[in-house]
N, C-alpha and C positions, 0 to 999 in steps of 0.2 A: 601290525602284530609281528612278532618274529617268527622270522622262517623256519620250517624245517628243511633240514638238508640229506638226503640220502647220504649213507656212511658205511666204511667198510673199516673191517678189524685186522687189515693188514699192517705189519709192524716191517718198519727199516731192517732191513741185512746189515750184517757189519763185523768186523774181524775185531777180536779180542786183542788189547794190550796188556804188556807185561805189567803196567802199572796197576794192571787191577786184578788184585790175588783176589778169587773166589767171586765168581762173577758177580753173582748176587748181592754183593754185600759186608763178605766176612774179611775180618781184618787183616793182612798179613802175618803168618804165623808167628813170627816173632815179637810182635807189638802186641801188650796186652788190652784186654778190650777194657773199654772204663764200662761202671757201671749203668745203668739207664738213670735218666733222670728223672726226679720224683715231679709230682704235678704240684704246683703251688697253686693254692686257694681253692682247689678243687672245680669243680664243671661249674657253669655258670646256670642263673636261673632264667638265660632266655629260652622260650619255650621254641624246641627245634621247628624249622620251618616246612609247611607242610604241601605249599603254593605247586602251581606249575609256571612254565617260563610264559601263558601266557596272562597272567595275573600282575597285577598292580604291585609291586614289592616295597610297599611302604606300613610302619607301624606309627598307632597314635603315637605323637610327640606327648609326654607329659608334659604338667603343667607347670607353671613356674616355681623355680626354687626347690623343685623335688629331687636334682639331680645326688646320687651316691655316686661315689666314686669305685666304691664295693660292687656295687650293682649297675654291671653292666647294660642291666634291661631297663633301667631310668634314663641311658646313658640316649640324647638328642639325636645323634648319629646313627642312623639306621644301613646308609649306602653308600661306600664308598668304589670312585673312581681314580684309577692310577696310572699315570701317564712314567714313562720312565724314557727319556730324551738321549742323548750318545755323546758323554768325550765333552767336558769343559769341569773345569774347576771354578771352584767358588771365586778365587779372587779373578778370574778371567772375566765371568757373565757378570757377577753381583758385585763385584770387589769397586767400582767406581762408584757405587751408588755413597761409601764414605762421605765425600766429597759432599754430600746434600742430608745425610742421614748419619752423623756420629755415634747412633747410637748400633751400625752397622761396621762388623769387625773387618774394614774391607783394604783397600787401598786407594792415598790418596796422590794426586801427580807431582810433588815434593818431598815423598817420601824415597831414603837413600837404599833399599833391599836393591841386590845388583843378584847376578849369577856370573862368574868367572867363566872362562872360555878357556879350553884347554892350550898349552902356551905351544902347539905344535902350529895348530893353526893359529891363532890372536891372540895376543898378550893385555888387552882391553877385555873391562869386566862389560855386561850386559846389563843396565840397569831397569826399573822398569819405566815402560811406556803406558802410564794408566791412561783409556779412551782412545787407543792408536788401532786395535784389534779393525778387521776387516769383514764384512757381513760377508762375504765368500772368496775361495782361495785361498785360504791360511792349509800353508803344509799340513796334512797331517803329522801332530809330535808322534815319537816313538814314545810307546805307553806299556810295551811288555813288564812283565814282573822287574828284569833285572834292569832294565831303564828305570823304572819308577822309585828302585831301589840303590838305584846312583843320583834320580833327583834328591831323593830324602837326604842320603848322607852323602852327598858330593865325592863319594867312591863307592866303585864298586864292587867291595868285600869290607866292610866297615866290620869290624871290632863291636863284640856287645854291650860296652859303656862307649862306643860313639856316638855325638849327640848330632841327632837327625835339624840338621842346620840346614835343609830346603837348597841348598850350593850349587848342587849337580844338573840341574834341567837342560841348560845350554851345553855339558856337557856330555849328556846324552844325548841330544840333536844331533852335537855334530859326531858321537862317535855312530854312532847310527844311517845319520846321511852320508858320512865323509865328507862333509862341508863345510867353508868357514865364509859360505854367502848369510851378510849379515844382515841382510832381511828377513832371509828365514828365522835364522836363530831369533831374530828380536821379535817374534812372532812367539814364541813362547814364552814371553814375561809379559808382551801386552795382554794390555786387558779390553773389552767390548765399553761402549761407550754406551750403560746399559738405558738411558732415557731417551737417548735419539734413535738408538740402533734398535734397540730391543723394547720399544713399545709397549706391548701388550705386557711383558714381562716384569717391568719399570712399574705400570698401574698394580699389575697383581700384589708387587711383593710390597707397595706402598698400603694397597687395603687389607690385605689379609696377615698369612704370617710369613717372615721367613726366620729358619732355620739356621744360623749359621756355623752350628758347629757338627752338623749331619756330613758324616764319615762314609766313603764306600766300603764294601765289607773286606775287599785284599784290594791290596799294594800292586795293582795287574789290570788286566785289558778286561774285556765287552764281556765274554762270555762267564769266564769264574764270578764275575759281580752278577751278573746277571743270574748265576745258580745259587747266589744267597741271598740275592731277592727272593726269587722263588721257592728256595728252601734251605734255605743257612745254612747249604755245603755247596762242595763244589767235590766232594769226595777227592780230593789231593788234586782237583786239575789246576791249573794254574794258566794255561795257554787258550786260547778260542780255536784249536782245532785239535781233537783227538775224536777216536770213533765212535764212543759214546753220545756223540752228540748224535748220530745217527740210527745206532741201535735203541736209544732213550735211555736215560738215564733211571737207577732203581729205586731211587729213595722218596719216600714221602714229599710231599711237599705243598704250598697251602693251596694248591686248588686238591690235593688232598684231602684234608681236615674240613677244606669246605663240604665237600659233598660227603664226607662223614657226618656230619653235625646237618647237613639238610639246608646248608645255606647257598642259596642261588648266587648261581659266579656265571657272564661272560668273558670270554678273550676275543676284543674287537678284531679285528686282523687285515693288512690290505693283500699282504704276500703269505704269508703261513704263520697262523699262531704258535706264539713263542709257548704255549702250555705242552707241544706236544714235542720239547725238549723230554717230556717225561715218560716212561715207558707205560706207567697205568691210564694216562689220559690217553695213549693213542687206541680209543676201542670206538667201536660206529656211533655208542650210545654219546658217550660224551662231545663227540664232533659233531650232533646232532641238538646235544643239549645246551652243550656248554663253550661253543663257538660259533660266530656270524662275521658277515664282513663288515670292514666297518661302516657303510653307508649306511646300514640299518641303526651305528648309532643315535642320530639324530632323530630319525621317528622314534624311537623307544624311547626316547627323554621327553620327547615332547609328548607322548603319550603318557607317560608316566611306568614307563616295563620296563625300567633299568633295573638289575638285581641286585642285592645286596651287596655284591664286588662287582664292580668293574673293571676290567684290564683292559687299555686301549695299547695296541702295540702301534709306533710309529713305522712309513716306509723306508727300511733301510739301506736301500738303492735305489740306483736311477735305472731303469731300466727302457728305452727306448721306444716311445710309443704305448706301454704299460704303466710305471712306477714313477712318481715324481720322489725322489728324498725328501723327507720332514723332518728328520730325526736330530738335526743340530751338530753330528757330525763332521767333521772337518773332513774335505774342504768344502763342504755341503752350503747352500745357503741358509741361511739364519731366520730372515724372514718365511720362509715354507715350513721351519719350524714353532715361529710364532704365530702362522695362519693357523698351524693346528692345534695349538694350546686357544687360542681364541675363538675357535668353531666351537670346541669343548665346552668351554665355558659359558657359552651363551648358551648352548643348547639345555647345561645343566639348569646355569641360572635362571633360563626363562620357563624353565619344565617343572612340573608340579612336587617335584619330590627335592625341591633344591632346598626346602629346610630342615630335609633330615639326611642329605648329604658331606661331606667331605671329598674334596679331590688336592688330589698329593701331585705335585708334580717334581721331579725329581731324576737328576745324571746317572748314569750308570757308574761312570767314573771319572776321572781326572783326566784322561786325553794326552796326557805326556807335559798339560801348560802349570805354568808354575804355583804355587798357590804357598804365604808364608806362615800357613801356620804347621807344625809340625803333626803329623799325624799318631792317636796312641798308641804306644808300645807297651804298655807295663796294663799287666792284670786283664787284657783280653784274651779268651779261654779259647781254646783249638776246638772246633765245632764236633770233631769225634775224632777216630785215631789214624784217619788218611793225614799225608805230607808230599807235599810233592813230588815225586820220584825223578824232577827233572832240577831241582833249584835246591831240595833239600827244606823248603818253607813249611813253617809248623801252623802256621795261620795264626798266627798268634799277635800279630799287627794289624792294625788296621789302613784302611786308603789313605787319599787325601780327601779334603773337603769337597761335597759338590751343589749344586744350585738346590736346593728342596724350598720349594714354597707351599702353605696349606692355606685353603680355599673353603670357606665355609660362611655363611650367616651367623656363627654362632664362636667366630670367633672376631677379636675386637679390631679393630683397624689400626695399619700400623705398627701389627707386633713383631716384636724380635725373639727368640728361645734363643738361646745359648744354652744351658747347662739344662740336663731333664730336674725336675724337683725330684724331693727326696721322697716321695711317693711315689715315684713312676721309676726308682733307680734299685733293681732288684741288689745289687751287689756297690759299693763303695766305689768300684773302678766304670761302673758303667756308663756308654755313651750313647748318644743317637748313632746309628747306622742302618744300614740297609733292614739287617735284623731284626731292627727296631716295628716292620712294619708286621712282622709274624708275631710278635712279642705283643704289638697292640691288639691284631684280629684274634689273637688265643683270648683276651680279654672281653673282646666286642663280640664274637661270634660265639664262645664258649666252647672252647676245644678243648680235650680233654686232655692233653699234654702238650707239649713241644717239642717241635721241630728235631732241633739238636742242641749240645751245650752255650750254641751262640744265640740263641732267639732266646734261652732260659735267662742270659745275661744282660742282655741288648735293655736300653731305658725304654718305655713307651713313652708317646705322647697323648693320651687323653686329657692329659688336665691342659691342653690349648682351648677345646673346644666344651671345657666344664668350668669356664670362668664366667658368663654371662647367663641371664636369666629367661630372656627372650632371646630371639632369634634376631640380627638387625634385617631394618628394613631398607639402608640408604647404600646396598652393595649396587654396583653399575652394572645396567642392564647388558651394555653392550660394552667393549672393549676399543681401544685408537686400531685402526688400520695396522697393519706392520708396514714399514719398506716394502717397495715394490717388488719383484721378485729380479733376483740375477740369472734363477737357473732354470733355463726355458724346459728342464727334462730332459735336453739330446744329447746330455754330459752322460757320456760309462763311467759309473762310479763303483766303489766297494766289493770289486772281482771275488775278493777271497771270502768276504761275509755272504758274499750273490750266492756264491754254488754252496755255503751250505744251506742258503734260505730257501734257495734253488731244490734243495733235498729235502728241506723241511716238510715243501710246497708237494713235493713230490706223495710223500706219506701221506700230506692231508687228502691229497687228491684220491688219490686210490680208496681211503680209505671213505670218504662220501661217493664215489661213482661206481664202486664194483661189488659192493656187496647185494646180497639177497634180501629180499622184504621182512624174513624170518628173524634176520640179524642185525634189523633194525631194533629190535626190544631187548635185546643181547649187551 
């Protein structure tokens, strides 16, 4: 059964930045506020959830061929789990699977995409190396906003009819390293040799679906994608380290709406769950409710007490005698990322609630490695009226492409998405992104509005898992082994992500070990 955790409603200290006029919230004075946005289709008719955490979190599946697509309470899917991995691009992890799969937009090893090398250092173009990639030690690429935005347009202040021609990667590298060591840089156009190297990962996207046209939500690093997963903004931040991330950030966001609506959410965690980036989840009640570690994953699947969301965060550093890294992060090993996509998975699939689940696995972003297809520019909408205050970026571009694979019984084996249908695409311009997965749960869980103007726009995916009538029966119990592992754990990795997980960890703690008995029901 899941634990309780004593919990305290102590909140992180933090010094206020000039980039954020009116701490709470309000716009800078001279930007005018758009209007809110209206709720499309109205609340749904699932009946709010009434359970406690130590209940069974499954509804009857209906029967065959009842599914609407209107109605999200017919809809097969009752519990979804979401893994979200660190730093690789679609064509890096998936992009050789071409090679066996044409009907996958990938890359294949005679194909002529190069990236030019600035002529200070080498006057030879970098072509790619599809299957050359390295299960651990690959530099990490430079992936900041203005790197990401000299891969797209092969300079770095491009003109706004420049066409994002994917040029620039290598010469981000090297402006970045100061380097014209040509191993590294060729390290940024290979790609993973995804059947031998990446196993587990190879079977998923062969049985289930993948995604290939799934966008991060900005052109930028870890943490801005990572606050439009969890709540399609980033409130103008653009970088992985301002103080907010310490003081918690103020805006809504979906383990919000979750627990408005009454719908049971964990955040599995090994170092400090990524939920209490937020300033409303850091209270005793919620780290009591709606956070475990993640060893209790496994029992709770296999008992059947996984909640209606799950968030599994991976470890994001190595920490010595504590933390193994899992998270696929460069120069992390690969393999300790596919043992825990494969833990996952068995536990789901051999646990009683696996045919009214869903698990999403899915990059945070691009990682700095090359990827050809251009990411959208035209007709995605700026999620409210923050901008950068550092780059000047309206948010109005999207990432690049990254790995998303969906895992279910009730989708068909095999599939590819590319484009969302024209039922799942609120606006003309719309794409899959990060977005897209608030966009879904506002539909599955019945929320009664949206995020902000980018989950309003984002396509969903439900019509992946409302194309069959039964559930299959012939998904694999278990998964191939990964690679053995390279990184024994004694490797210091990720300093500057550590000390804020390090802070993160800090909050959680305090706030499960020093409160009062009183301020447990608080």
């Amino acid at each position: 059964m899941p634990v309780s955790h004593p919990a305290s409603a102590a909140a992180a200290g933090g010094t206020s930045t000039q980039s954020e006029t009116a701490q709470e919230g309000k716009p800078p004075a001279d930007v005018e506020e758009h209007p809110p946005l209206e709720t499309a289709g109205g609340a749904s008719t699932v009946p709010p959830y009434q359970g406690t955490r130590n209940t069974t979190y499954v509804r009857q599946k209906p029967p065959p061929y009842q599914f609407d697509r209107t109605k999200p309470d017919s809809w097969p899917i009752k519990n979804v789990v979401l893994i979200v991995l660190e730093n690789r691009s679609f064509d890096h992890y998936l992009g050789a699977m071409a090679d066996e799969r044409p009907d996958i937009n990938g890359v294949h090893e005679n194909d002529t995409y190069a990236n030019p090398t600035w002529d200070v250092y080498q006057t030879e173009d970098l072509d790619v190396l599809s299957k050359q990639a390295v299960q651990m030690g690959i530099r990490d690429p430079p992936h900041e906003a203005n790197m990401a935005r000299l891969g797209i347009y092969g300079k770095m202040f491009p003109e706004p009819d420049d066409p994002p021609n994917m040029s620039g990667f290598v010469k981000a590298a090297q402006l970045h390293w100061r380097s014209s060591q040509m191993t590294d840089l060729r390290d940024i156009m290979d790609g993973m040799d995804t059947k031998t190297m990446l196993p587990v990962t190879w079977t998923l996207a062969n049985e289930f679906a993948v995604f290939q046209n799934w966008y991060a939500s900005v052109p930028g690093p870890t943490y801005p994608n990572r606050l439009f997963i969890y709540s399609c903004t980033s409130r103008g931040d653009l970088s992985n380290f301002n103080s907010r991330i310490f003081r918690g950030y103020p805006q809504d966001s979906i383990f919000t709406r979750l627990t408005q609506q009454n719908v049971s959410w964990i955040n599995y965690h090994t170092m400090a769950p990524l939920s209490l980036f937020f300033k409303d989840q850091r209270s005793a009640r919620n780290i009591r409710e709606n956070t475990a570690p993640y060893e209790d994953f496994a029992k709770h699947a296999a008992n059947g007490e996984l909640p209606e969301f799950t968030m599994i965060d991976p470890t994001f550093v190595n920490m010595v005698g504590a933390y193994v890294e899992n998270d696929a992060h460069p120069p992390s090993d690969t393999a300790r990322a596919e043992a825990l996509v494969k833990e996952v998975y068995e536990a789901v699939r051999n646990g009683p609630q696996w045919n009214t689940t869903l698990l999403i696995i899915t990059f945070d972003e691009h990682g700095g490695f090359w990827d050809h297809v251009p990411p959208p520019a035209k007709g995605v909408p700026p999620p409210d009226v923050y901008s950068s205050s550092r780059t000047d970026f309206a948010f109005d571009r999207l990432g690049l492409r990254v790995p998303t694979i969906m895992i279910s019984p009730w989708i068909n084996k095999g599939r590819v998405v590319s484009e969302p249908e024209p039922d799942d695409k609120p606006s003309p311009t719309s794409h899959f992104e990060h977005c897209s997965l608030a966009a879904t749960f506002k539909k599955m869980f019945g929320w009664d509005r949206f995020l902000t103007r980018r989950d309003a726009w984002a396509a969903t995916f439900e019509g992946i898992f409302l194309e069959r009538s039964e559930p299959r029966t012939d998904c694999p119990t278990t998964l191939p082994e990964p690679l053995p592992f390279m990184d024994d754990g004694n490797r210091i990795s990720g300093l500057k992500l550590g000390i804020i997980e390090a802070a993160l960890r800090k909050v959680w703690t305090i706030m499960r070990y020093t409160v009062g008995v009183a301020d447990l029901t608080n």
